[in-house]
C-alpha positions in Angstrom: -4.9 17.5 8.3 -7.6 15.7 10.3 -10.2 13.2 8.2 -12.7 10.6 9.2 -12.7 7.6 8.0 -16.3 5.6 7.9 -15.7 2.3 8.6 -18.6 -0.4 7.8 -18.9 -3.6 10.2 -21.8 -5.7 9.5 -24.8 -3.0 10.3 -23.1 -0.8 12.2 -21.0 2.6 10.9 -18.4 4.1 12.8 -16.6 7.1 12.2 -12.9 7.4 13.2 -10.6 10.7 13.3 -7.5 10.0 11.6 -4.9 11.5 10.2 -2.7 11.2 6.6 0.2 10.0 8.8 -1.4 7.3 11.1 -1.0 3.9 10.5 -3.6 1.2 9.5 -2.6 -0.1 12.5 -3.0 3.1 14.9 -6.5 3.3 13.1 -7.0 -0.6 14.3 -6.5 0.2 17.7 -9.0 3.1 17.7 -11.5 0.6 16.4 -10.8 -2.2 19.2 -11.9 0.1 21.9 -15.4 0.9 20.0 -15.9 -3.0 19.0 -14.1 -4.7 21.7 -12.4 -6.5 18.9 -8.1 -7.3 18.8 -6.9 -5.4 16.5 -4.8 -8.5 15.2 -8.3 -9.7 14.5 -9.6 -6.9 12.0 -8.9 -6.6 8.3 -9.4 -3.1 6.7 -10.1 -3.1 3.2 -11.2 -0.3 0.7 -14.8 -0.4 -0.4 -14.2 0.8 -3.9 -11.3 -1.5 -4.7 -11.6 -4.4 -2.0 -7.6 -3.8 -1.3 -6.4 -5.1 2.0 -4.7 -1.7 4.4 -1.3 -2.6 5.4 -0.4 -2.3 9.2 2.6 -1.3 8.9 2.4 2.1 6.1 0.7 4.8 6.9 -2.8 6.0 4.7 -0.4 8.8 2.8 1.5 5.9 1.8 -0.7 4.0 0.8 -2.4 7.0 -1.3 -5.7 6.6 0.7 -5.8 9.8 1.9 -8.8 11.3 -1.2 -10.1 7.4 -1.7 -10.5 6.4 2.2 -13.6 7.8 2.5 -15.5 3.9 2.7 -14.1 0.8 4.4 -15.4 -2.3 5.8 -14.0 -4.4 8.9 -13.3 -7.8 8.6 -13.3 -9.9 11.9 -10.5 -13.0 11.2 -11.5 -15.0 14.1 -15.0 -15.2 15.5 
């Protein structure tokens, strides 16, 4: 089951396929090659709740499949 998840990085909105089973980190590495960004250097968090993504578990897991609607991209390092 295919989703989009709209991601929020300072003004800009970008809208990434996804799906249940893909990892914060597969969705990361999406992102790098619209922001030219590492994806070691991005922090996904949840709009509504401000909870960090792990890398590692996929969004099922992590029971964002109905909340992931909003997130916001963090850059660690400048």
């Amino acid at each position: 089951m295919a989703m989009y998840v709209r991601v929020k990085r300072n003004k800009t909105t970008y809208f990434v396929q996804c799906d249940p089973t893909e990892t914060t980190l597969d969705i990361k590495q999406k992102l790098q090659n619209l922001i030219d960004q590492p994806s070691n250097n991005q922090r996904l968090t949840l709009v509504a709740t401000n909870d960090v993504l792990d890398d590692s578990k996929t969004l099922a897991e992590q029971k964002t499949t109905m909340s992931l609607r909003k997130c916001t991209l963090h850059n660690l390092k400048p």
